[in-house]
C-alpha positions as CSV (number, residue, x, y, z in Angstrom):
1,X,46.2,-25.9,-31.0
2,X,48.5,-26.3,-27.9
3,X,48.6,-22.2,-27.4
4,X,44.9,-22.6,-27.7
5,X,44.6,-25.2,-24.7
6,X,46.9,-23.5,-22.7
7,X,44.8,-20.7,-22.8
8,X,41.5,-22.3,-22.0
9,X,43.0,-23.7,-18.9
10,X,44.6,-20.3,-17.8
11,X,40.9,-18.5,-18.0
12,X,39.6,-21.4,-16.2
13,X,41.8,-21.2,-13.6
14,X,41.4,-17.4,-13.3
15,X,38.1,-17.7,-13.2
16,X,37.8,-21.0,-10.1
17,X,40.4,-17.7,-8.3
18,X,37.7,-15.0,-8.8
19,X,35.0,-17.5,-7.1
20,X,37.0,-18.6,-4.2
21,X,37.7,-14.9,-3.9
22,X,33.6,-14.0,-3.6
23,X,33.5,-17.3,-1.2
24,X,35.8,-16.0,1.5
25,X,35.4,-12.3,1.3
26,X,31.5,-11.4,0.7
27,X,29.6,-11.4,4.3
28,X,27.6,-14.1,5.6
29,X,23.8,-13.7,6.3
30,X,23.5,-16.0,10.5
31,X,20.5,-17.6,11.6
32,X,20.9,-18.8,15.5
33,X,24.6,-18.5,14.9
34,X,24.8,-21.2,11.8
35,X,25.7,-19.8,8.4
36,X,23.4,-19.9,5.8
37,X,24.2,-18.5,2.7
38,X,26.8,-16.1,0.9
39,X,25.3,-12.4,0.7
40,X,26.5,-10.1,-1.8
41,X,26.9,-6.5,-1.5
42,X,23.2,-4.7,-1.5
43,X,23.6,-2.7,-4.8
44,X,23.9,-6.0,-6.7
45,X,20.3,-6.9,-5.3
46,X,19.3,-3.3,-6.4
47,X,21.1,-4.0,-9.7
48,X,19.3,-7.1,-10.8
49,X,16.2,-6.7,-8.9
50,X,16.9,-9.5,-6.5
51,X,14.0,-9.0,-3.2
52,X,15.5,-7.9,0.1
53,X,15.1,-9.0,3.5
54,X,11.1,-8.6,4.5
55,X,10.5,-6.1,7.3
56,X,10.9,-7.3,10.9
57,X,7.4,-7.5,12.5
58,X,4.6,-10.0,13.7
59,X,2.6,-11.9,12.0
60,X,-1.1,-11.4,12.2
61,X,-2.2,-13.8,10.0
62,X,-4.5,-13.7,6.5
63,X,-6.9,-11.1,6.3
64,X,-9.3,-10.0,3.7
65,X,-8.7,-6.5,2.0
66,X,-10.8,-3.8,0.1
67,X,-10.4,-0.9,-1.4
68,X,-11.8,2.7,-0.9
69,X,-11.4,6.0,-2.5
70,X,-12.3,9.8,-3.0
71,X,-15.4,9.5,-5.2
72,X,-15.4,12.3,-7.9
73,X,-18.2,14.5,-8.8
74,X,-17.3,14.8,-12.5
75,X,-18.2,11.1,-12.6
76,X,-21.7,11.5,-11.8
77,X,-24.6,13.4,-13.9
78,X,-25.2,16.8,-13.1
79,X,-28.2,17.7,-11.2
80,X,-29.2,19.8,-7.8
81,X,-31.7,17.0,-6.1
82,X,-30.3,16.4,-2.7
83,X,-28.0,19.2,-1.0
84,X,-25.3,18.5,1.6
85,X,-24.7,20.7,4.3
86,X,-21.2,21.8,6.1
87,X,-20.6,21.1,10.0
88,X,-21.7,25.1,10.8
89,X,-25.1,23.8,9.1
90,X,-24.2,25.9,6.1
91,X,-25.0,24.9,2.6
92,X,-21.8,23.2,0.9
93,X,-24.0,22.9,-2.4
94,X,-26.7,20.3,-4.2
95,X,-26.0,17.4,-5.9
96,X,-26.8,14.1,-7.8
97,X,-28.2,11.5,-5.2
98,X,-25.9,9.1,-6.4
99,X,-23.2,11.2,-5.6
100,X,-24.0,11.9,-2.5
101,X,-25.1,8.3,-1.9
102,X,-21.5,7.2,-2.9
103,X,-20.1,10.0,-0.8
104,X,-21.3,8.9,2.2
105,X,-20.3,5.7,1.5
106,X,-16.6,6.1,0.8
107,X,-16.8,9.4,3.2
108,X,-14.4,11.1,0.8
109,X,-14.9,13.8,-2.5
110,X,-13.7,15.5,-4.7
111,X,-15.5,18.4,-6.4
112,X,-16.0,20.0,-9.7
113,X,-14.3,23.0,-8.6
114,X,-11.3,20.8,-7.1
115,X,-12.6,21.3,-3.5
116,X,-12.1,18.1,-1.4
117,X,-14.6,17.0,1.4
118,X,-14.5,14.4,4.1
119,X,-17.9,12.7,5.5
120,X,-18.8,13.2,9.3
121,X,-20.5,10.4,10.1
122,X,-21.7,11.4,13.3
123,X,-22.8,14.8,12.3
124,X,-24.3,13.7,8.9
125,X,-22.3,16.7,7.3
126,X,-19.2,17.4,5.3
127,X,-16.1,19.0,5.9
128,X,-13.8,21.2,3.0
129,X,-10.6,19.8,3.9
130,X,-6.6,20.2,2.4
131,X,-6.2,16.1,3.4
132,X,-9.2,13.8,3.6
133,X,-9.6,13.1,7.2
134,X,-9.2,9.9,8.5
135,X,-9.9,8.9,12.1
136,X,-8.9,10.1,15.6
137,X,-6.9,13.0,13.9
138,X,-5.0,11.1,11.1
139,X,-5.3,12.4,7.7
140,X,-5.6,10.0,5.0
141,X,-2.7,9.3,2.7
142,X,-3.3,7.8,-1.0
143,X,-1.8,4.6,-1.0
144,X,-0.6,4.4,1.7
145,X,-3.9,4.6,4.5
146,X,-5.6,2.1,5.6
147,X,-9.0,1.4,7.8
148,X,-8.3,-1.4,10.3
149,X,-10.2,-3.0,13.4
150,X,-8.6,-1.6,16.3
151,X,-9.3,-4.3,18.4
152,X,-6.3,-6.0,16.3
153,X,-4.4,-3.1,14.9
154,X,-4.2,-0.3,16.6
155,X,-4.6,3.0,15.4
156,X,-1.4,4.9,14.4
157,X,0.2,1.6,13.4
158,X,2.5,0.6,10.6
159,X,2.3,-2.4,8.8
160,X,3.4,-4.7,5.9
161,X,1.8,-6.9,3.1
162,X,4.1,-8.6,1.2
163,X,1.7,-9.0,-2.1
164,X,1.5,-5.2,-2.0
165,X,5.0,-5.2,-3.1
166,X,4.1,-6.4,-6.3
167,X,2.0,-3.5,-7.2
168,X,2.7,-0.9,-9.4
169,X,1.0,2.3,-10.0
170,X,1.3,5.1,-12.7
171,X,4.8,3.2,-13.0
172,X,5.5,3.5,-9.9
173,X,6.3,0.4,-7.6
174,X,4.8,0.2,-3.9
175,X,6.6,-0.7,-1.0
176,X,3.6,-2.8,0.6
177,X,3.8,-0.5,3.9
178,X,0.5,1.1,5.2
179,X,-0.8,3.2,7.9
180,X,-3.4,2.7,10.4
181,X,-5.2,5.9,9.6
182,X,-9.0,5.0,10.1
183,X,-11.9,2.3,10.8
184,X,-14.8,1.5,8.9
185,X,-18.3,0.7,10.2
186,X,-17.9,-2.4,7.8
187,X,-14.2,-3.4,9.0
188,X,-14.2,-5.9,11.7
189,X,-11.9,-8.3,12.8
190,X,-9.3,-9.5,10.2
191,X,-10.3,-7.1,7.2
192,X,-8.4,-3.9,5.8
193,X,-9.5,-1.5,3.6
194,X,-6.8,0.3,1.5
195,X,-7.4,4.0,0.5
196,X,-6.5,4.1,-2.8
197,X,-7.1,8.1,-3.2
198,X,-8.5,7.2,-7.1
199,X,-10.7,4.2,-7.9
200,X,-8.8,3.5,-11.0
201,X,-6.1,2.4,-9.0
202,X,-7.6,-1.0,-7.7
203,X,-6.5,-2.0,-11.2
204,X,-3.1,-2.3,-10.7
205,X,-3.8,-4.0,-7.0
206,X,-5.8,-6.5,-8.8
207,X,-3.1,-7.0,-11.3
208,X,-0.6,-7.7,-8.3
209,X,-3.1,-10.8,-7.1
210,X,-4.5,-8.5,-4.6
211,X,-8.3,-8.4,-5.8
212,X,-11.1,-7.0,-3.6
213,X,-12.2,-9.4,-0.8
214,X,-9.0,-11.6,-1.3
215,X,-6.8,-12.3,1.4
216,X,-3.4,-11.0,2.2
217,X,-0.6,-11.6,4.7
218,X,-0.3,-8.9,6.9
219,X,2.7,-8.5,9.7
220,X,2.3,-5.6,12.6
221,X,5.7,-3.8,12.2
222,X,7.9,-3.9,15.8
């Protein structure tokens, strides 16, 4: 029984040794030159899953956020009632007035034959593109683009919403950074609208808290 305590108090003492150890040797995170915390090393946060530090940036306050996507011909009934016509004033081909209705809408498509087409609002006519187009030369990124007010954020910008790190698609996880890539006749003032490339994905945003006309924190990244 003796052994038995001795040997108790020798792991316990190891053990105070190890934590002193951590104490003095792992860095120390500094706010305005006071320490507050012990950090340890960054694969142990990667290890266990622990947040990191949020992106440095500025605040812009809560905004309300939708989604928008590539609508998808093989979605809609077949049927040749209303044509749409390229930017040379060509024929791209005739299609279901909902489709086309929803197309001008989301001002992205993809075909039947795996063509993809942007919407030129101006025009009134489609474009067969490789990217969908966004505005002012940006090409939209699934994801990852977002329509903005540029009266608030300019175009071109990155930024961050914290909820969007919660969201996880096709098993995926998401970092919560987007790109300024477009506007929206409909966005004004403290509203984004997240191109989510397929409409199924709003699922998983809605599963992360991040449901369609909600709000969201979003910071303007330095």
């Amino acid at each position: 029984m003796r052994d038995y305590l001795q040997h108790v108090r020798v792991k316990k003492f190891a053990a105070g040794i190890v934590c002193l150890s951590a104490a003095c040797f792992l860095p120390r995170a500094q706010t305005s030159g006071s320490t507050v915390g012990t950090l340890a090393p960054a694969y142990m946060y990667q290890e266990w899953g622990v947040p990191g530090a949020m992106p440095a940036g500025k605040y812009l306050g809560k905004f309300k956020v939708t989604y928008y996507w590539a609508v998808d011909e093989t979605e809609y009934p077949a049927s040749s009632a209303q044509p749409i016509y390229l930017a040379d004033g060509g024929l791209l081909g005739r299609f279901s007035s909902a489709f086309v209705k929803a197309f001008r809408t989301e001002s992205a498509a993809r075909l039947k034959d795996g063509r993809c087409i942007s919407y030129l609002k101006r025009r009134g006519r489609a474009q067969v593109v490789d990217k969908f187009l966004g505005y002012g030369g940006h090409k939209l990124v699934e994801l990852k683009s977002i329509a903005v007010d540029p009266r608030l954020i300019p175009l071109g910008s990155t930024v961050y919403i914290p909820q969007a790190g919660n969201v996880v698609v096709d098993g995926k996880p998401q970092s919560g950074i987007f790109y300024a890539h477009d506007i929206g006749s409909a966005v004004r003032g403290k509203h984004i609208d997240v191109f989510v490339g397929s409409r199924v994905h709003m699922a998983a945003f809605g599963l992360a808290g991040m449901q369609s006309t909600g709000s969201v924190d979003v910071y303007l990244l330095e």
